[in-house]
N, C-alpha and C positions, 0 to 999 in steps of 0.2 A: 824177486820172489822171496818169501820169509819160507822160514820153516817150516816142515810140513804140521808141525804142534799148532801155530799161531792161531788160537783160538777166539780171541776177545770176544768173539762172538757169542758170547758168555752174553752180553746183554740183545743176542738173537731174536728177531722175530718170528716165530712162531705161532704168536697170539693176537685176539680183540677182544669187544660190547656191544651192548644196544641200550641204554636207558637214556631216553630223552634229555637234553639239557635242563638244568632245572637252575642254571644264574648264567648270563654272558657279560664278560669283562666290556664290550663295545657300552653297555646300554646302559653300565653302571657311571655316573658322575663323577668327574673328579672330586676328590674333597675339595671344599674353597681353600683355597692361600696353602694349597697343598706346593711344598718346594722340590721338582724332581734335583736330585744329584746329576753333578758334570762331573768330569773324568780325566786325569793325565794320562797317555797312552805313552806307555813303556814296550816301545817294540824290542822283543830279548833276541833280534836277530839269529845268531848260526856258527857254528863253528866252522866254518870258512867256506861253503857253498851258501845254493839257493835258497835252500828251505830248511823251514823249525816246524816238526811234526805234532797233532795235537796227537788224543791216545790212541796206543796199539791197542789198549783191551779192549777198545768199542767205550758203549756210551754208559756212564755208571763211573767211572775211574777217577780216583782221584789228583790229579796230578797236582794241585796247589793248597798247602796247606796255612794252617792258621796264624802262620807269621809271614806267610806272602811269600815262602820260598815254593819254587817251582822245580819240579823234573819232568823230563821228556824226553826225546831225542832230535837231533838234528844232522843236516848235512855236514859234513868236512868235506876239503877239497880232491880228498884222495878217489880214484877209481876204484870200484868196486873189484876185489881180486876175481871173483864170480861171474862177470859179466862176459857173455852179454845176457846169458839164459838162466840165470840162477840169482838174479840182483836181488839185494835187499828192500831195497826201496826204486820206484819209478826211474828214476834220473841215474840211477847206476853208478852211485857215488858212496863212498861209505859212509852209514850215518852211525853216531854216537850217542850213549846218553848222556844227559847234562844237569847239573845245578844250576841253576841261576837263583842268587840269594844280594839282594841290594846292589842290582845294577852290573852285578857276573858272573857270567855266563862261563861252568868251568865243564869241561872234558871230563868226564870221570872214567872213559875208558870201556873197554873190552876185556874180555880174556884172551883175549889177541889181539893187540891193538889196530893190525892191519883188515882185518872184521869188523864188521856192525854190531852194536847193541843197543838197546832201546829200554828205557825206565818207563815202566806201566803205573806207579803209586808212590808214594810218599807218605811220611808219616811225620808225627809230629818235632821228632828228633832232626827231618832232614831227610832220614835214610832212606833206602830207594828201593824197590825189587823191579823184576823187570827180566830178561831175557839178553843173552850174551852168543854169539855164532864164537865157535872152539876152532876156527878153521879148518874141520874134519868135514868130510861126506860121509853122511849117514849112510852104512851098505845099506838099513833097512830100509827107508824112505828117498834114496839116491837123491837127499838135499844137502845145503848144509845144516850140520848138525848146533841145536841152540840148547845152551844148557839155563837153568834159571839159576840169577844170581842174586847176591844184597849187593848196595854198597853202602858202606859207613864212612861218612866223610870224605875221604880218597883213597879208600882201599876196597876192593872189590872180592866176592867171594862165592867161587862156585857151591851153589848149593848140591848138587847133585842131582840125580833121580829115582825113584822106586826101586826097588831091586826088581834086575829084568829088564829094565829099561836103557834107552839109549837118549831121549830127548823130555825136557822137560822146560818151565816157562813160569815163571813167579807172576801174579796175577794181584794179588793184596798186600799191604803192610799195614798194621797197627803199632800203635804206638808205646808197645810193650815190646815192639819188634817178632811179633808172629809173622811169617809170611805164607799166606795160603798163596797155590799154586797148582799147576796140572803137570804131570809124566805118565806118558806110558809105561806097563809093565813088562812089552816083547809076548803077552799071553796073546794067540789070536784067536781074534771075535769078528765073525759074520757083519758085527752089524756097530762095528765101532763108528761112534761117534766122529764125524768129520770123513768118513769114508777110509781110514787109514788103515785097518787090517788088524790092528790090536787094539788089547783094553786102553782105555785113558784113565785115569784116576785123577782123583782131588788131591792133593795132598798140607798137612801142615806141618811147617820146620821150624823149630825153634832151637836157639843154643847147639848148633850142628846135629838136631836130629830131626830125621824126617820121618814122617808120621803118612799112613795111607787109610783115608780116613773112613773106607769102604764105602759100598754101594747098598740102596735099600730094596735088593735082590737080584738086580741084575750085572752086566759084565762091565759097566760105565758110569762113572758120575765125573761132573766138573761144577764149579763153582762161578758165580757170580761176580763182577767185578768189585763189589765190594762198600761203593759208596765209601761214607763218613763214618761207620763202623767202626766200633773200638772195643767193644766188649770182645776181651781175650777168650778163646779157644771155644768163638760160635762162628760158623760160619755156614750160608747159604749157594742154594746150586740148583743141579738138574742131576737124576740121575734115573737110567733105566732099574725097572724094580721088578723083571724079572727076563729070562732068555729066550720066552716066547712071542715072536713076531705075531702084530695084532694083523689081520688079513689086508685092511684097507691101507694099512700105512709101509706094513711090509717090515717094519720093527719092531722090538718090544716098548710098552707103555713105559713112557718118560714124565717120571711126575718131580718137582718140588722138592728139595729138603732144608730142614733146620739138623746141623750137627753142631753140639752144643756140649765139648768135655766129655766126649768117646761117646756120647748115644746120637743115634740121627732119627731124626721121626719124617717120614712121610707126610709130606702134607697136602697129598690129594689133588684135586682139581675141580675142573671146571662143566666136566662131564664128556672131556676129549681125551688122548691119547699122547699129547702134545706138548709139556706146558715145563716153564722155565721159574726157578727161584732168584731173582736180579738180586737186591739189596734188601738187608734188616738195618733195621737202627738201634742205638744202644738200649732200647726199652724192650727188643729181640722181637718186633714187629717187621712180620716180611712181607715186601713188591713181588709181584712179578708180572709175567703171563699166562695165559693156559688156554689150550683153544677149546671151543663149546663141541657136543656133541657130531659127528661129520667130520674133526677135524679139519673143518676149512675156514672155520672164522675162530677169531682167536682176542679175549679180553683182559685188560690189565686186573690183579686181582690186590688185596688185600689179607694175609692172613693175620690175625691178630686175637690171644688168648684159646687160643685151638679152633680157631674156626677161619673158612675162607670165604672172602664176599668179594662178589662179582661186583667192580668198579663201574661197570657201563661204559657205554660211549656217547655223544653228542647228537644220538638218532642214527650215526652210520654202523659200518659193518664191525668195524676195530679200533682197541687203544691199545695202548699201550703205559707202564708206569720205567721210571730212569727213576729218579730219586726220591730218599726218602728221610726226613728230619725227624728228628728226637719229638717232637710234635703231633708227628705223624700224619702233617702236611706231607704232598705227595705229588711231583707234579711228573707230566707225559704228553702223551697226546691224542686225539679222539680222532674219531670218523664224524664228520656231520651226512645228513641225509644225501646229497651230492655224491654222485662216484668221484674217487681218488682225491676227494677234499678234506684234510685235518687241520687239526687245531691244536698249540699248546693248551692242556687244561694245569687248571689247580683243584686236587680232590680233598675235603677236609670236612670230617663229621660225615661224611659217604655223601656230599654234596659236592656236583662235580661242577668247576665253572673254567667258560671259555674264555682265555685270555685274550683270544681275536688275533690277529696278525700288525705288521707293520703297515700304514696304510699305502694302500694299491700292490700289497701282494696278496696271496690267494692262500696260502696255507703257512703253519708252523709247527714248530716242534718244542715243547719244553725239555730244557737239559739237565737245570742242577737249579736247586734252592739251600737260602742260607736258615740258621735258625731264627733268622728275623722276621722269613719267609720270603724273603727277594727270591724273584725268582728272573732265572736267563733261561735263553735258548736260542733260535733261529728262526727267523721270519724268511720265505722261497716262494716262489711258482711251484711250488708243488714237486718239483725235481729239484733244483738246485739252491741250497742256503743262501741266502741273497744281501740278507739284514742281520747281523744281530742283535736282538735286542734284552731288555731287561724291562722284569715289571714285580710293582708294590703296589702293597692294598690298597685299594678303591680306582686303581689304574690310572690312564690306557697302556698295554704297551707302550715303550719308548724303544725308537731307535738308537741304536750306542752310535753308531756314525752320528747324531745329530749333538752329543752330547760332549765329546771330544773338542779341542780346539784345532782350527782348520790347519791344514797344511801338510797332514802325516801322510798321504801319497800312499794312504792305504786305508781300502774298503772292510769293515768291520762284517763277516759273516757270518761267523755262529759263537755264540758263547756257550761254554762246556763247565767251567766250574767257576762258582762263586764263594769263600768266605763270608765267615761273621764280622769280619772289619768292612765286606762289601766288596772287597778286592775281586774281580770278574777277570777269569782268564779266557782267553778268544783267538778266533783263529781269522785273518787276512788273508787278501789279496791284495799284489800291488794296482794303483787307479788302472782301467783299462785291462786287463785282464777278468776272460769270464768266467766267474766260479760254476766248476762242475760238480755238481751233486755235493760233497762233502769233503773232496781230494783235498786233499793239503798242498797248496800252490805258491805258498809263500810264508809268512812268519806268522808265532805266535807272540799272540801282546798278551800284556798285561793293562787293567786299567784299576785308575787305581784313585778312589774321591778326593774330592777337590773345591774350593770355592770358587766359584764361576770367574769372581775378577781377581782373584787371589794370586801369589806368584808362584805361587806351587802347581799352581794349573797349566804346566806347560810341556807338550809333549816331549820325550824324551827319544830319539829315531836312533837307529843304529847305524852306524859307519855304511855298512852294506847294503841297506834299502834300496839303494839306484840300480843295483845291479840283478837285482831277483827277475828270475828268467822264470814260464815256467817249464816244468822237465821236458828234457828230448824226446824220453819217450812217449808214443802216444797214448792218451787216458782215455776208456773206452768212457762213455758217460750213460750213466745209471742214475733211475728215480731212488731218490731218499727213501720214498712211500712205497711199501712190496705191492707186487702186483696183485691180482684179485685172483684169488687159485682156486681151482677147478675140483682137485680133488685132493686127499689126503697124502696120495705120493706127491703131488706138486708140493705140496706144506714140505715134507722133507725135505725134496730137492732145491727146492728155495732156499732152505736152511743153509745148506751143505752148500750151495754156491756163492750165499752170501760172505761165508765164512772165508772161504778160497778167495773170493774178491777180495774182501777186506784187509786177509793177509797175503794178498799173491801167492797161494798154495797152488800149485799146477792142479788145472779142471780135473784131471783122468782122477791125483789121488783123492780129490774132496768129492767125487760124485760114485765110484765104482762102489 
């Protein structure tokens, strides 16, 4: 179990659409003499257990940047001092966060080293933010206590928290070295975000100061994961914008914001009470969610030059948007007419199209595009990420298992982030092992272009691949795809458990 903070859930569902398809990637032709890319598979292994984690912040985060260095976190072999009812991760082992830059994979530490912590971004220098446990129990939240930190190079730095506060969680880095983040401030609210009993706040730190960047009325705002984001001291979120609980949801209205060098503007919605700011891109165009009118169905939106447009969906109930390019290419994923059936789309010029799936699976999910417009994600049965694949204009999908050279004794899942050199980071399982929902079961790879007969094209496996177990303890298994919700409380509590899932926050504090 994480901290009772661990929010990532920053790129939460909440929201969808309804506007018919109007291009599907199946029906489009390939170009003639069109050459898809092949792949060396750099599996970056572990520091010394099972597993190499993709991100804590959810989906939206950057973990790989434009020189193909990587941060995350992974297992070490040490036992969790926490365990067995307070672990950081599944398997009850302390995990760390990590470099990997040309082939190594370094420990960058804790502020305790016998603790876990976890790099949520990365920026262009390398540097990391991310979340650190201080080996303290929180009296407030009876967890342990996760402070947010940087790391430069191999020195590590607690950032602190809000005044007031006792836990906070680094969320973003740019490459001016801003890090946005979230801390409580110890004030108690009704109706704190995550069910936790006090305010959350956004916060930006730069050069040892921390900044709390207020809320547009009400007692909560947090921020989005961030994407590929670079313009210094703008950053996107959710925050409630006033103290008064709307009847049907039992909260106050949670809208949107742009804060952009001390002002924040609201920016509205979609005609619900619901709605989430995921990622801007450096031209200060923002993603997100928002759910429609009823609060039960919920659409990916577009804000751009003050105004917000409903993205639609593929004829079903909901989409949802993850990323977003200087472009303003945009990709996610739809509801088609069919209950619990989606699809990765690409939106671009408010034309939405269906990338289709891996063939003979039934649903996908778009995750990250480069500024080329490559775009990855995850082809599934509708529960569990099964394919990853990657797709360029005029298509089809491509499997990245198909594209790899054989031998690597690992099934390719879901791909999370891609660079402009192409470089595609992804998350495995070893062959025979059944992936669940989205769990992290084994390593993360890097893949990385190549020419098909070239000698460069040859998978790189790490020492430890033979021995990837998956964890002891047992995963419950969860649809990727939220359920179909009833009513406006269910929208909450959906929220508020996915959040707890995703970081192992004990049910009682993410739902009360």
């Amino acid at each position: 179990m994480k901290s009772s903070l661990l929010l990532s859930a920053i790129g939460v569902s909440l929201l969808a659409a309804t506007i018919p398809p109007q291009l599907t990637a199946q029906n489009q032709p390939t170009q003639a003499g069109q050459k898809h890319h092949h792949y060396r598979l750099v599996d970056l292994g572990t520091l010394g257990g099972p597993i190499s984690y993709g991100s804590v912040n959810g989906d939206g985060a950057r973990l790989l940047n434009q020189g193909g260095v990587v941060s995350s976190f992974a297992d070490t072999s040490a036992p969790d001092p926490n365990a067995p009812d307070l672990c950081f991760v599944a398997d009850c082992l302390v995990a760390h966060a990590y470099r990997w830059k040309n082939g190594v994979m370094t420990d960058i530490g804790a502020l305790s080293n016998t603790y876990s912590s976890a790099a949520g971004s990365i920026n262009a220098r390398g540097w990391s933010t991310g979340q650190s446990q201080t080996g303290l129990i929180d009296p407030l939240f009876g967890l342990p206590q996760n402070r947010a930190v940087l790391w430069t190079n191999r020195r590590i730095f607690d950032l602190g928290t809000i005044p007031g506060g006792s836990e906070s969680i680094g969320i973003s880095i740019n490459n001016v070295g801003q890090v946005v983040g979230i801390s409580d401030n110890g004030v108690p609210d009704p109706f704190s975000l995550f069910g936790l009993g006090v305010q959350i706040r956004t916060f930006l730190w730069q050069d040892g100061l921390m900044q709390d960047i207020g809320t547009t009325g009400g007692p909560d705002a947090v921020p989005g994961p961030g994407c590929d984001n670079q313009r210094p001291g703008l950053i996107v979120g959710a925050s409630y914008t006033s103290f008064i609980p709307n009847d049907d949801t039992g909260i106050p209205t949670i809208d949107p914001f742009l804060w952009h060098n001390g002002t924040m503007i609201d920016l509205g919605n979609l005609g619900g009470t619901l709605s989430f700011g995921q990622c801007a891109n450096n031209r200060g165009d923002v993603i997100g969610q928002s759910s429609l009118p009823g609060d039960v169905l919920t659409h990916a939106f577009l804000w751009h030059s003050g105004k917000m447009t409903d993205m639609g969906t593929l004829g079903g109930d909901n989409s949802e948007a993850i990323w977003i390019n200087d472009a303003r290419d945009i990709v996610g994923s739809a509801d088609l007419p069919a209950p619990d059936i989606h699809d990765a789309v690409r939106w671009r010029h408010g034309q939405i199209l269906d990338l289709g799936t891996v063939p003979g699976d039934a649903c996908s999910r778009g995750r990250g595009i480069n500024s080329r417009g490559q775009i990855v994600g995850g082809s599934s049965d509708c529960l569990n990420f099964l394919h990853a694949f990657v797709w360029e204009e005029g298509g089809p999908m491509l499997d990245l298992n198909t594209l790899i050279p054989p031998g690597s004794g690992l099934q390719l899942t879901n791909a999370i982030n891609i660079n402009d050199r192409g470089e595609i980071l992804a998350k495995s399982v070893p062959l025979g092992v059944t992936p669940i929902d989205d769990e992290d079961l084994g390593h993360v790879v890097l893949l990385i272009p190549c020419e098909e007969d070239g000698t460069d094209c040859e998978n790189v496996l790490s020492t430890a691949a033979d021995t990837i177990q998956k964890p002891s303890t047992p995963i419950t298994k969860h649809a990727n795809s939220p359920r179909r919700l009833l009513t406006p409380r269910d929208a909450v509590a959906q929220w508020r458990e996915q959040v707890a899932r995703q970081h192992r926050i004990p049910t009682g504090s993410a739902t009360n």
